[in-house]
mmCIF file of the N, C-alpha and C atoms, coordinates in Angstrom:
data_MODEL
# 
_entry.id   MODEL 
# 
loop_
_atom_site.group_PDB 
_atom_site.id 
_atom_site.type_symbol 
_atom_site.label_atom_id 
_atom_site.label_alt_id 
_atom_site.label_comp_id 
_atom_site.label_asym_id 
_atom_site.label_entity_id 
_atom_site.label_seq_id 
_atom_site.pdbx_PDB_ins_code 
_atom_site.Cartn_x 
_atom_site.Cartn_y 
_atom_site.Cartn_z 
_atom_site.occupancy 
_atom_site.B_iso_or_equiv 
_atom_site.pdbx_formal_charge 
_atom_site.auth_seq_id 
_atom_site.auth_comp_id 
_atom_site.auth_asym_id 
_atom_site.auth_atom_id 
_atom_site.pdbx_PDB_model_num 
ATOM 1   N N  . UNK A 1 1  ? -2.044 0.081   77.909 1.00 0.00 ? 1  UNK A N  1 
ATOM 2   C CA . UNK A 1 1  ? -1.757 -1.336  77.791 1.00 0.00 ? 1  UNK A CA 1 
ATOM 3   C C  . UNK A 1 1  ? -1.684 -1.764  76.322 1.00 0.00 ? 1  UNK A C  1 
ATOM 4   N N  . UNK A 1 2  ? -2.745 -0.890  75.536 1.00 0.00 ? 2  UNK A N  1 
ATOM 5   C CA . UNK A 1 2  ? -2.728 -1.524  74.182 1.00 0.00 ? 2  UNK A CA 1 
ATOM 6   C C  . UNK A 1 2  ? -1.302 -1.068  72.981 1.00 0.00 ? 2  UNK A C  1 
ATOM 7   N N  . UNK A 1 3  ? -0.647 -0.095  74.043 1.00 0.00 ? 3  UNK A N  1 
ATOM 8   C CA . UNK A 1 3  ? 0.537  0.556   73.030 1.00 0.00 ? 3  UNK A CA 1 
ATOM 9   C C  . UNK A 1 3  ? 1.455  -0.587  73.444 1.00 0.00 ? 3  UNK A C  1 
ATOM 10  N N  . UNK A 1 4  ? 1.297  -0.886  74.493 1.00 0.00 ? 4  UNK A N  1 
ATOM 11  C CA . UNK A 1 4  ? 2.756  -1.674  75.376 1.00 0.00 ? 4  UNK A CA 1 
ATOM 12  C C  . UNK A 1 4  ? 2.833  -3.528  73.953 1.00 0.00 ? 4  UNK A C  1 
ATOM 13  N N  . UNK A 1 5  ? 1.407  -3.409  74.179 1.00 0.00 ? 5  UNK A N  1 
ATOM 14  C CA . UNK A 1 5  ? 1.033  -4.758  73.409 1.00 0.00 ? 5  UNK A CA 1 
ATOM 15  C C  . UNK A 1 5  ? 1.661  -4.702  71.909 1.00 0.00 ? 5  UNK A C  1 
ATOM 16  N N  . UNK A 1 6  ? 1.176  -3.384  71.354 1.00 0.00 ? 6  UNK A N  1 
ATOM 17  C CA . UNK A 1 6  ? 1.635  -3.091  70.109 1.00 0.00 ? 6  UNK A CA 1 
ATOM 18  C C  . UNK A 1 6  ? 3.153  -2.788  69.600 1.00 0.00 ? 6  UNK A C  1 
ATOM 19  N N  . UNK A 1 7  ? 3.924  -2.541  70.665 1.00 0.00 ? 7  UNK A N  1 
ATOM 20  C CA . UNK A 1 7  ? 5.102  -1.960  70.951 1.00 0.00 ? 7  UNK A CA 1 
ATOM 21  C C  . UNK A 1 7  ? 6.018  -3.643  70.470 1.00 0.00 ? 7  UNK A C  1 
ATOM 22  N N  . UNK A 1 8  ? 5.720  -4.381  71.844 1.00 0.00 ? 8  UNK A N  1 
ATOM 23  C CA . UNK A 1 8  ? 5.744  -5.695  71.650 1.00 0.00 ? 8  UNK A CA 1 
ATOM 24  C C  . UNK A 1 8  ? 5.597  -6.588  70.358 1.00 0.00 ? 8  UNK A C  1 
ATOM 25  N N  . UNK A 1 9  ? 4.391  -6.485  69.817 1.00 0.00 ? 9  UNK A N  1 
ATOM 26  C CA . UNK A 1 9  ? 3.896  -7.388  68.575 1.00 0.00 ? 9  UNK A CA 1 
ATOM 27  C C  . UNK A 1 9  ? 5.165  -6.678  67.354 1.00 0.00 ? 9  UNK A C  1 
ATOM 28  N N  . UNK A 1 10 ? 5.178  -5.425  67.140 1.00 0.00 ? 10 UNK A N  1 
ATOM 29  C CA . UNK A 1 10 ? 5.982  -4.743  66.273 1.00 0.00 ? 10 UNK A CA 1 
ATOM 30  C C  . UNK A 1 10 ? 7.640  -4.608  66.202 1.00 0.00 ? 10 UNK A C  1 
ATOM 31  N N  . UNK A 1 11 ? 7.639  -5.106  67.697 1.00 0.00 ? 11 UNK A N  1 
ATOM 32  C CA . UNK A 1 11 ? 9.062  -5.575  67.793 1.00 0.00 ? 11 UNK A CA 1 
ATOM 33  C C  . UNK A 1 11 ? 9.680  -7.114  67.459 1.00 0.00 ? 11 UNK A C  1 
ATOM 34  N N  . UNK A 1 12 ? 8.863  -7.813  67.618 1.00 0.00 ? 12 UNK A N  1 
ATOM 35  C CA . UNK A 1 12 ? 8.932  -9.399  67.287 1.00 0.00 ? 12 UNK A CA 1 
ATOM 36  C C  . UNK A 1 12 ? 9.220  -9.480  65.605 1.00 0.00 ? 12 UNK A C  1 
ATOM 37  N N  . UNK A 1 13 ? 7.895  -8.837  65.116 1.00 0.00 ? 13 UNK A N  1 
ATOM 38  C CA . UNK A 1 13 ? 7.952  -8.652  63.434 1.00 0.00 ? 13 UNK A CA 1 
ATOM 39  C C  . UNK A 1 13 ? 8.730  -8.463  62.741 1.00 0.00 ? 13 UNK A C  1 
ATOM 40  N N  . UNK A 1 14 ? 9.322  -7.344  63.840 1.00 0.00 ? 14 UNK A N  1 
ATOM 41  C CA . UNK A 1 14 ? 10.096 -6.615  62.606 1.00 0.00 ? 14 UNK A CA 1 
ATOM 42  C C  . UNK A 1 14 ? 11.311 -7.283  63.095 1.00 0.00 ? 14 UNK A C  1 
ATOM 43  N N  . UNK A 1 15 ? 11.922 -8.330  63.915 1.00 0.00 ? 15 UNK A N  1 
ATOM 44  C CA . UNK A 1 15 ? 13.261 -9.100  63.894 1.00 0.00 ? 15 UNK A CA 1 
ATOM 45  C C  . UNK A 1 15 ? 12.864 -10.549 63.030 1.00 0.00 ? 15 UNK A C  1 
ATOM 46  N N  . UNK A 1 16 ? 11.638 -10.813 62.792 1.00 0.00 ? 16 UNK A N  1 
ATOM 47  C CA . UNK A 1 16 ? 11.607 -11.913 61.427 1.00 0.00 ? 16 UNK A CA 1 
ATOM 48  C C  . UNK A 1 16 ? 11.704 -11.248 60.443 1.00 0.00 ? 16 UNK A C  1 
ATOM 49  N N  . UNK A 1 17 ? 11.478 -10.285 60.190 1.00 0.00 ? 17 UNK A N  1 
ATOM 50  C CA . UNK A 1 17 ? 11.489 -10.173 58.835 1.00 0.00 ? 17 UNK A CA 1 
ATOM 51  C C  . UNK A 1 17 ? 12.958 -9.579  58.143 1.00 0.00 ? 17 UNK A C  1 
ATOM 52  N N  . UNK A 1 18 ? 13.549 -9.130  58.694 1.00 0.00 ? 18 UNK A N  1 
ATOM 53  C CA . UNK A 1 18 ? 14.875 -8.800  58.314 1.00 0.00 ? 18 UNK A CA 1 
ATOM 54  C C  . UNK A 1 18 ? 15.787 -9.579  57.843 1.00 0.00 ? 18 UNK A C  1 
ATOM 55  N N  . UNK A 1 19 ? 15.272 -10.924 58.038 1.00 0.00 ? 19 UNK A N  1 
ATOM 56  C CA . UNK A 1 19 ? 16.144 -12.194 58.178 1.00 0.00 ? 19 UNK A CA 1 
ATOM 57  C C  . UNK A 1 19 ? 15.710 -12.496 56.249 1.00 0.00 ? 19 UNK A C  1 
ATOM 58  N N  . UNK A 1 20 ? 14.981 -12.607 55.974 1.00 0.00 ? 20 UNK A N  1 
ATOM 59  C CA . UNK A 1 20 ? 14.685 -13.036 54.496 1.00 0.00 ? 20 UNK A CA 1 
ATOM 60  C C  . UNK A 1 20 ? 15.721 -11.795 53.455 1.00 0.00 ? 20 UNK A C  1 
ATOM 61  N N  . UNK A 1 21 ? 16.891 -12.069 52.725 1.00 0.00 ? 21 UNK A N  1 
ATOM 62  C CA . UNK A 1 21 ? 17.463 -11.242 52.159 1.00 0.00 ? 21 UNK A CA 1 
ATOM 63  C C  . UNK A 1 21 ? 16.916 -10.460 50.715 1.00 0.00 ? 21 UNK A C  1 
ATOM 64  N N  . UNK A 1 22 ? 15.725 -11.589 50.370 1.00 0.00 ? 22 UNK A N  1 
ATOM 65  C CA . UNK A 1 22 ? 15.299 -11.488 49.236 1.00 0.00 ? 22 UNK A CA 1 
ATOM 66  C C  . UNK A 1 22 ? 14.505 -10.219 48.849 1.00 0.00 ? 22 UNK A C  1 
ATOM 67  N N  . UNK A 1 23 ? 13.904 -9.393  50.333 1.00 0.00 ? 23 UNK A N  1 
ATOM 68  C CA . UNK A 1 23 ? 12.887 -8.654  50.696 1.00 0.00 ? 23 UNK A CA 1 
ATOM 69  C C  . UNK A 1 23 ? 13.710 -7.391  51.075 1.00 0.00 ? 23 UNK A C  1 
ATOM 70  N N  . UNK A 1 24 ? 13.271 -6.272  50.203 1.00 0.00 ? 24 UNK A N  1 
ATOM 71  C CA . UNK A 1 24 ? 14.039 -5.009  50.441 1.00 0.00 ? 24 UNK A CA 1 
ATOM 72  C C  . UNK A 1 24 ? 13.464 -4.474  51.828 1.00 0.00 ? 24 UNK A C  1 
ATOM 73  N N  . UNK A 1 25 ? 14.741 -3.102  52.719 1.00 0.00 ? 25 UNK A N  1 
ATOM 74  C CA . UNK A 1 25 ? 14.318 -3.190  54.281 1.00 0.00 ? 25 UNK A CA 1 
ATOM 75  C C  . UNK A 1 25 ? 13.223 -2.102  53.694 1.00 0.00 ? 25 UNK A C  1 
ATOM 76  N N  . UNK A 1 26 ? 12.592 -1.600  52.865 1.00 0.00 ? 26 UNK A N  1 
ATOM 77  C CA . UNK A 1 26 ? 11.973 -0.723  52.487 1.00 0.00 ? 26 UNK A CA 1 
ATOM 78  C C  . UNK A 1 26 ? 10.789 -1.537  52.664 1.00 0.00 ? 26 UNK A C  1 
ATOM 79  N N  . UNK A 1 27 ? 10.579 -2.708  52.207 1.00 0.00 ? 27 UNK A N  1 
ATOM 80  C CA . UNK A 1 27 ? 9.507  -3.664  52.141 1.00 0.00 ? 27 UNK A CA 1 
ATOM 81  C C  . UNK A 1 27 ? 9.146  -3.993  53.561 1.00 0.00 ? 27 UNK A C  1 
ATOM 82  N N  . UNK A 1 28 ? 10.298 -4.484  54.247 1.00 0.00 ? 28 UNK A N  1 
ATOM 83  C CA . UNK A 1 28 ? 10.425 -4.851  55.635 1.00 0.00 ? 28 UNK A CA 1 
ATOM 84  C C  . UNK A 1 28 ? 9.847  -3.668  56.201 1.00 0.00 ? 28 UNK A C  1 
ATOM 85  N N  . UNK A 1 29 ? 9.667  -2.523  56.060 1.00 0.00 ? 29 UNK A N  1 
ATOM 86  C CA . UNK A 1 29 ? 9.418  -1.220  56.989 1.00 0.00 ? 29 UNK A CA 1 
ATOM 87  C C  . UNK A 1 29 ? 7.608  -1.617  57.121 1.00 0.00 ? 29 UNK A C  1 
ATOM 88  N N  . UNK A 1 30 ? 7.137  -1.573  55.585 1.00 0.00 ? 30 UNK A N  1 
ATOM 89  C CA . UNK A 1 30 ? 6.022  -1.495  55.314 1.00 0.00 ? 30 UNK A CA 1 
ATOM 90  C C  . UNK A 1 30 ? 5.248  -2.752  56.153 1.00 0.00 ? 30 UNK A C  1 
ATOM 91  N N  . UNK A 1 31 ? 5.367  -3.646  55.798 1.00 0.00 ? 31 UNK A N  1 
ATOM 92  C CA . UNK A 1 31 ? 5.384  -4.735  56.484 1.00 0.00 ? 31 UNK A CA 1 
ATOM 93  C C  . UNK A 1 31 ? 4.167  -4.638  58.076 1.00 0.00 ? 31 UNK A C  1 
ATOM 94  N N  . UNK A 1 32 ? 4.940  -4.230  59.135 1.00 0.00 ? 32 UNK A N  1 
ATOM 95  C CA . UNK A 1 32 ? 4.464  -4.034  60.333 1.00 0.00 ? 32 UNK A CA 1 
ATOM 96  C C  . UNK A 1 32 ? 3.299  -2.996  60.408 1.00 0.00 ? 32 UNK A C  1 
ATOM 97  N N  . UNK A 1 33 ? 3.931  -1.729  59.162 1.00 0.00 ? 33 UNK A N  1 
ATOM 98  C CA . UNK A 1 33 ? 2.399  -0.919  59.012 1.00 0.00 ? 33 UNK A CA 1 
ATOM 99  C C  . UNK A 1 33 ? 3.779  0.804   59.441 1.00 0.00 ? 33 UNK A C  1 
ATOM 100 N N  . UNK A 1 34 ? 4.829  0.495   59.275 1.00 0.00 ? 34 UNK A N  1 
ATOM 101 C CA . UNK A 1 34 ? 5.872  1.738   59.143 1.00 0.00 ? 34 UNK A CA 1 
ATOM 102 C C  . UNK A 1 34 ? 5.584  2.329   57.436 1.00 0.00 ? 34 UNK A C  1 
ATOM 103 N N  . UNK A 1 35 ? 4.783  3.815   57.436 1.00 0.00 ? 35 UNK A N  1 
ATOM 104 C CA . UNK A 1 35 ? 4.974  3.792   56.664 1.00 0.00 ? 35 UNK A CA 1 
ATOM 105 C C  . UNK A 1 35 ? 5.831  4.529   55.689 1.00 0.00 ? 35 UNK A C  1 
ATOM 106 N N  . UNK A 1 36 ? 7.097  5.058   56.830 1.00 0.00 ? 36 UNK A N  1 
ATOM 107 C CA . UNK A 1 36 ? 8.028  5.942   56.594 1.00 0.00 ? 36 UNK A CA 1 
ATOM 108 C C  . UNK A 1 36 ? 9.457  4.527   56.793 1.00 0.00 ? 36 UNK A C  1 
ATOM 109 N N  . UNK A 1 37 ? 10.206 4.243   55.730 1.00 0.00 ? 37 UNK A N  1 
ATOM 110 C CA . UNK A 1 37 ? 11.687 3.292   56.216 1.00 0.00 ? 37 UNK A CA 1 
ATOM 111 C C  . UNK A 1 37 ? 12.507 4.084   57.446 1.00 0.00 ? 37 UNK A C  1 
ATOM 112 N N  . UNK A 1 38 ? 12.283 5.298   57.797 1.00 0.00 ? 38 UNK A N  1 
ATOM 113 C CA . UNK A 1 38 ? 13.204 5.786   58.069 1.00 0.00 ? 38 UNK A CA 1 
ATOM 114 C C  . UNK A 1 38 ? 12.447 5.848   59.596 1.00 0.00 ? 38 UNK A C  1 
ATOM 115 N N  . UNK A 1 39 ? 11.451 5.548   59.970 1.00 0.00 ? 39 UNK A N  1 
ATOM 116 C CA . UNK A 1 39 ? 11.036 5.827   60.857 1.00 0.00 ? 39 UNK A CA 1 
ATOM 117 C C  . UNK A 1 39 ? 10.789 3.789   61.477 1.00 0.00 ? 39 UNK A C  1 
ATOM 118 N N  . UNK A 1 40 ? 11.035 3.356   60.558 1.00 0.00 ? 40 UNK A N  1 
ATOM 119 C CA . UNK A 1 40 ? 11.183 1.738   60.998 1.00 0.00 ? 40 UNK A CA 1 
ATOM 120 C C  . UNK A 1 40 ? 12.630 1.558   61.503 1.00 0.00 ? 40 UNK A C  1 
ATOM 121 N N  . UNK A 1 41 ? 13.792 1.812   60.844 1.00 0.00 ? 41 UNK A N  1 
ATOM 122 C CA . UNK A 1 41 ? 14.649 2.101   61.170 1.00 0.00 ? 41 UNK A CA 1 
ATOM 123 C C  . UNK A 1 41 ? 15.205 2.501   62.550 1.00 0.00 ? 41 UNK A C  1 
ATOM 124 N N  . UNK A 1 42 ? 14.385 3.752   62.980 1.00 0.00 ? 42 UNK A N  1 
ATOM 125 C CA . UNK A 1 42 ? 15.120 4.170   64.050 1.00 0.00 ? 42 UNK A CA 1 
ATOM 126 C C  . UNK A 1 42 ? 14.350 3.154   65.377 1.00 0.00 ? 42 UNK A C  1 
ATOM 127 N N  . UNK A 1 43 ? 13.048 2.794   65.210 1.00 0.00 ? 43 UNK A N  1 
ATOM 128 C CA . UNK A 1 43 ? 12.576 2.210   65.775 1.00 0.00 ? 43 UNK A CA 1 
ATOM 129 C C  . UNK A 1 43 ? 13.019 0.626   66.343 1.00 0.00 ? 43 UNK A C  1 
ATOM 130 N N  . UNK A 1 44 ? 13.949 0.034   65.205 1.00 0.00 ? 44 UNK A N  1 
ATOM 131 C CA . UNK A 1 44 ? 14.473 -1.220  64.877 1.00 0.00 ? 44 UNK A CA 1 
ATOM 132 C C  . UNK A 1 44 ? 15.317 -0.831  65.916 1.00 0.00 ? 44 UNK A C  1 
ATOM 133 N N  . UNK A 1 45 ? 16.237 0.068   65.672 1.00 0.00 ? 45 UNK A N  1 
ATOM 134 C CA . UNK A 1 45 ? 17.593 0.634   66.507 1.00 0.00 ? 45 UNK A CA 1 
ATOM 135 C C  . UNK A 1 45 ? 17.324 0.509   67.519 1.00 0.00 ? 45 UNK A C  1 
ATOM 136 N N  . UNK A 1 46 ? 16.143 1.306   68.361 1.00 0.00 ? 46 UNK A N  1 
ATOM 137 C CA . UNK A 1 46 ? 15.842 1.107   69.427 1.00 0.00 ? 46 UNK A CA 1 
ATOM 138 C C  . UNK A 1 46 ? 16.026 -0.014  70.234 1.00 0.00 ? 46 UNK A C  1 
ATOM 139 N N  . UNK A 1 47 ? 14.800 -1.013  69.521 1.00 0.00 ? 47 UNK A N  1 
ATOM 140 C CA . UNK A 1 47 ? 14.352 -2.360  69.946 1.00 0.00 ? 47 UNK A CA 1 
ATOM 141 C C  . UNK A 1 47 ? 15.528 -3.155  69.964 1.00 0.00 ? 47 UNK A C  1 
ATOM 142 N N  . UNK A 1 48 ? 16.690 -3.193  69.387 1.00 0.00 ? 48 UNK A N  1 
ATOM 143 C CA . UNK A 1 48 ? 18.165 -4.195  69.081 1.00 0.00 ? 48 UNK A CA 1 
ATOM 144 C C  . UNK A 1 48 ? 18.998 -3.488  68.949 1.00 0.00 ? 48 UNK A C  1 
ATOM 145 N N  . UNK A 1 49 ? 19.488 -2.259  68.851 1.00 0.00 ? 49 UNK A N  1 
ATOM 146 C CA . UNK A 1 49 ? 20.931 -1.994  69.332 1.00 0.00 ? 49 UNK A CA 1 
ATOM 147 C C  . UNK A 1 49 ? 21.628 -1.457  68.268 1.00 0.00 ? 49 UNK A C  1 
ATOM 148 N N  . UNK A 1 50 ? 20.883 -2.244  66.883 1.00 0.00 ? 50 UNK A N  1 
ATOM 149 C CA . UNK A 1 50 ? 21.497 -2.549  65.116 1.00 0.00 ? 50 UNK A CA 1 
ATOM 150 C C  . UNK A 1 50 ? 20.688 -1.888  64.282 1.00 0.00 ? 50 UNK A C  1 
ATOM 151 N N  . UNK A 1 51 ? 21.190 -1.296  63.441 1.00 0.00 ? 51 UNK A N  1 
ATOM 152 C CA . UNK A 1 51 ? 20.046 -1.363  61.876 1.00 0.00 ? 51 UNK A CA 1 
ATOM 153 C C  . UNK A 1 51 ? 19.541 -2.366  61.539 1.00 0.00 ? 51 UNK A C  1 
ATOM 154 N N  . UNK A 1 52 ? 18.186 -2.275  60.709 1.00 0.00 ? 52 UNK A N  1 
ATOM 155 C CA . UNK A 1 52 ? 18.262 -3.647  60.169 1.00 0.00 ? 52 UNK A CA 1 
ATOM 156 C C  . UNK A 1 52 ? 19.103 -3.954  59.012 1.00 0.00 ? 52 UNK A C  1 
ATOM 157 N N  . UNK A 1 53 ? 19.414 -3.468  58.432 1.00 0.00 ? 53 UNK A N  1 
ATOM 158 C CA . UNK A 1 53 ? 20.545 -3.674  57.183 1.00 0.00 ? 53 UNK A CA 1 
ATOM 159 C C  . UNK A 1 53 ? 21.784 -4.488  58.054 1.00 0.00 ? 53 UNK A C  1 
ATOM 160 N N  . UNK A 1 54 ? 22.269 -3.818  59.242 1.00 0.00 ? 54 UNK A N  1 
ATOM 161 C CA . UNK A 1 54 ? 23.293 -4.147  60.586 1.00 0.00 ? 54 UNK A CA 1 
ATOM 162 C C  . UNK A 1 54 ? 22.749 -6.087  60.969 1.00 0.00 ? 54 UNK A C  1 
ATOM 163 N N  . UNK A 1 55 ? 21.787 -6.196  61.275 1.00 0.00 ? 55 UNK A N  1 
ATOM 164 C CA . UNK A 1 55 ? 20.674 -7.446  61.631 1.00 0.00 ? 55 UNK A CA 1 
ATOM 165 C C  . UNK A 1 55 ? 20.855 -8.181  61.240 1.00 0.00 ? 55 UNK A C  1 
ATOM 166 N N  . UNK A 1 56 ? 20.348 -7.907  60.125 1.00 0.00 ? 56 UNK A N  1 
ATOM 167 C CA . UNK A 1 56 ? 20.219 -8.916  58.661 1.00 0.00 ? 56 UNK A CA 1 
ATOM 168 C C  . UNK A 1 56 ? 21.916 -9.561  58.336 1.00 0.00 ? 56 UNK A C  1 
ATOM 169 N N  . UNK A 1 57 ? 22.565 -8.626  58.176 1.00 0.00 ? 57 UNK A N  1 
ATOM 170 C CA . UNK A 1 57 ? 23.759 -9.052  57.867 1.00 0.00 ? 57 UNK A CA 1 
ATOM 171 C C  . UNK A 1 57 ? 24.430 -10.257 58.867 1.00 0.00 ? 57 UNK A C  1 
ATOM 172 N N  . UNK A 1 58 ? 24.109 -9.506  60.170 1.00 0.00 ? 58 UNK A N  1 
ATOM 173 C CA . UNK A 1 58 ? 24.771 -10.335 61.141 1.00 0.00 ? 58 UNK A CA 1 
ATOM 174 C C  . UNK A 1 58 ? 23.704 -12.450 61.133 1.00 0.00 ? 58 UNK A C  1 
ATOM 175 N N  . UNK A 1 59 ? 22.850 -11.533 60.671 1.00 0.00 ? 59 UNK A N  1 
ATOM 176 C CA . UNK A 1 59 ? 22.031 -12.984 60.660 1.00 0.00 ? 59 UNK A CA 1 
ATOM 177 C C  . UNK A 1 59 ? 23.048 -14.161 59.882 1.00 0.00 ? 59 UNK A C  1 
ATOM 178 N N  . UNK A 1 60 ? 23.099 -13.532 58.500 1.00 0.00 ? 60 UNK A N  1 
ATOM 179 C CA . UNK A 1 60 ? 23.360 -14.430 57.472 1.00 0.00 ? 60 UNK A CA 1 
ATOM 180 C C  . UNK A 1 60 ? 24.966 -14.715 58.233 1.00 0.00 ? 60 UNK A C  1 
ATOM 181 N N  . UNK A 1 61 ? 25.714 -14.106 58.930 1.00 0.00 ? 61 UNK A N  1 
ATOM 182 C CA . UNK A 1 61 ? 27.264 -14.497 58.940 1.00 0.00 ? 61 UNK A CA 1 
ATOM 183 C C  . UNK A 1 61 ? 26.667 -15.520 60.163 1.00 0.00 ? 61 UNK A C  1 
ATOM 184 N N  . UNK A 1 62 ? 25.758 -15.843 61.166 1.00 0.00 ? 62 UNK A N  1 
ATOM 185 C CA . UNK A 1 62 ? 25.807 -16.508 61.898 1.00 0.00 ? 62 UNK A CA 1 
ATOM 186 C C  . UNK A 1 62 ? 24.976 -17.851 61.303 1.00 0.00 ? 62 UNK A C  1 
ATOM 187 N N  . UNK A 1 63 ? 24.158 -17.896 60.253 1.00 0.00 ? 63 UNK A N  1 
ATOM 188 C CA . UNK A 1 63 ? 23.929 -19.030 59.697 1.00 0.00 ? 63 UNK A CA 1 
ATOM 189 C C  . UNK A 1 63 ? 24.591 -19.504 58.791 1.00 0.00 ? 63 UNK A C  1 
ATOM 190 N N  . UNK A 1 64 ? 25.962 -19.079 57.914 1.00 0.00 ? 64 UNK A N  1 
ATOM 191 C CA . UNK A 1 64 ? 27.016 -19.859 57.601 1.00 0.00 ? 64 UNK A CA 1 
ATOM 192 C C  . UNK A 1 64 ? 28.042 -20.184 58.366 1.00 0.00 ? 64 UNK A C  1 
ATOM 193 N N  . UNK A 1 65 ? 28.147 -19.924 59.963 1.00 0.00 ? 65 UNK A N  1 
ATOM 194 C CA . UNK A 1 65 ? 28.747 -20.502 61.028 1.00 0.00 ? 65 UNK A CA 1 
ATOM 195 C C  . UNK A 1 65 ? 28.446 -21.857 61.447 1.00 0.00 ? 65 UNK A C  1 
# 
């Protein structure tokens, strides 16, 4: 139960934080407690479909819409 919880909490996180451009995704990895980018990454993929580099981008084209 407590992975399912954690699974959860780490998935929420890590779709706010991608959104701030100012913050490298290297930073963003660390963040949740990833302490490999590359292993936040595939994890991100999982959870949304996208990279976060992929995310992020799409963020910013839908808030100058």
């Amino acid at each position: 139960m407590a992975v399912i919880w954690r699974d959860a909490f780490l998935k929420g996180r890590a779709a706010e934080l991608p959104a701030n451009d100012r913050v490298m995704i290297k930073e963003v990895a660390a963040a949740p407690g990833f302490t490999n980018p590359a292993n936040f990454g595939n994890a991100f993929k999982r959870w949304y479909g996208v990279s976060p580099g992929r995310f992020r981008a799409g963020r910013a084209i839908s808030a100058r819409e």
